[in-house]
VEXDOPA-462632 format. One line per field, with one value per residue (C-alpha): residue in one letter; residue number from 1; x, y, z. Coordinates in steps of 0.25 Angstrom, whole numbers. Example, Ala and Ser with C-alpha at 12.3 -4.5 7.8 and 13.67 -1.06 7.14 Angstrom:
# residues 2
aa	a; s
i	1; 2
xx	49; 55
yy	-18; -4
zz	31; 29
This chain:
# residues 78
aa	x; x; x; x; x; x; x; x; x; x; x; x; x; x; x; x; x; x; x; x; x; x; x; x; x; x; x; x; x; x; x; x; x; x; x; x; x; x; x; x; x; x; x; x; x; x; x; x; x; x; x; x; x; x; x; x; x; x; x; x; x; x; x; x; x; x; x; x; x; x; x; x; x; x; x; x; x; x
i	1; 2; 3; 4; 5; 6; 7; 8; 9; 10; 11; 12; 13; 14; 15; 16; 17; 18; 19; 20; 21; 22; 23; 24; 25; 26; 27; 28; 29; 30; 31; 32; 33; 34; 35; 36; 37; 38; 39; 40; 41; 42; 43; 44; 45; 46; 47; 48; 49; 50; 51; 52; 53; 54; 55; 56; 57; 58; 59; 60; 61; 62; 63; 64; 65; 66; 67; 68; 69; 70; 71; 72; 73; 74; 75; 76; 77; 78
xx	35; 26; 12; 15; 23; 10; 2; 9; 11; -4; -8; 0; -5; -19; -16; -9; -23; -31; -21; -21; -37; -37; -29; -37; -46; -44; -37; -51; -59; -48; -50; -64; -65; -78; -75; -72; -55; -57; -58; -48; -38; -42; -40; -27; -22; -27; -19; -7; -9; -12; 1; 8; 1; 5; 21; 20; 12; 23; 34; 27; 27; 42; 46; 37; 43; 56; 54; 48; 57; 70; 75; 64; 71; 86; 87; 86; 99; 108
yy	58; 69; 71; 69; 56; 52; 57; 49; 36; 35; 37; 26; 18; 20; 18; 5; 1; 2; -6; -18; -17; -17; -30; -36; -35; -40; -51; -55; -53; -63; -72; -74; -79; -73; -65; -68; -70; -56; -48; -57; -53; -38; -40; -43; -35; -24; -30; -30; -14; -13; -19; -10; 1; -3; -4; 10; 17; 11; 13; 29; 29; 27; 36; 47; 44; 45; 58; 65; 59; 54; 49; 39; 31; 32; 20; 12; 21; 13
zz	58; 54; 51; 37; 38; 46; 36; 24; 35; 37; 23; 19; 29; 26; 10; 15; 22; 11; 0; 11; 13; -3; -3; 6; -1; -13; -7; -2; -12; -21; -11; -12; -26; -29; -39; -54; -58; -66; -52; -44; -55; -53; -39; -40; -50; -39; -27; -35; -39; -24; -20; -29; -24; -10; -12; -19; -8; 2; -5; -7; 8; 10; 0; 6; 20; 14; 7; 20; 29; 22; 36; 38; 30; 34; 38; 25; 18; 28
C-alpha cells in the first residue's frame, strides 16, 4: 500500500472512532432516563442518521480502495 492508501485507511478509521464514541454516547445518555421523552426520541432519531452515516462511509471506503487499487478486490469477482 501507498501513502495514500494509508492516508485514506487512517482517515476512515478515525471517522469511524468518532461515530462509535457518538454512539456511545447517546446510548448512555438514553440509559439514564433523566431527561424528558422529547430528547430520548431526538436521540434516536440521531443514532439511526449515525448508523446511516456509518454504512455510507464504509461502503465509501471500498469503493475508493476499489477505484485506486482495482486488484485489492479480485478476489471477490471469482
Amino acid at each position: 500500500m501507498d501513502i495514500l492508501m494509508w492516508g485514506i485507511t487512517l482517515g476512515v478509521v478515525g471517522k469511524l472512532l468518532v461515530i462509535l464514541a457518538v454512539l456511545h454516547m447517546h446510548h448512555s445518555i438514553v440509559k439514564e432516563h433523566r431527561i424528558d421523552r422529547l430528547v430520548i426520541l431526538s436521540y434516536k432519531q440521531e443514532r439511526i442518521i449515525t448508523f446511516v452515516g456509518l454504512l455510507l462511509l464504509v461502503a465509501g471506503y471500498f469503493l475508493e480502495m476499489a477505484y485506486y487499487n482495482p486488484t485489492l478486490f479480485l478476489f471477490l469477482t471469482n
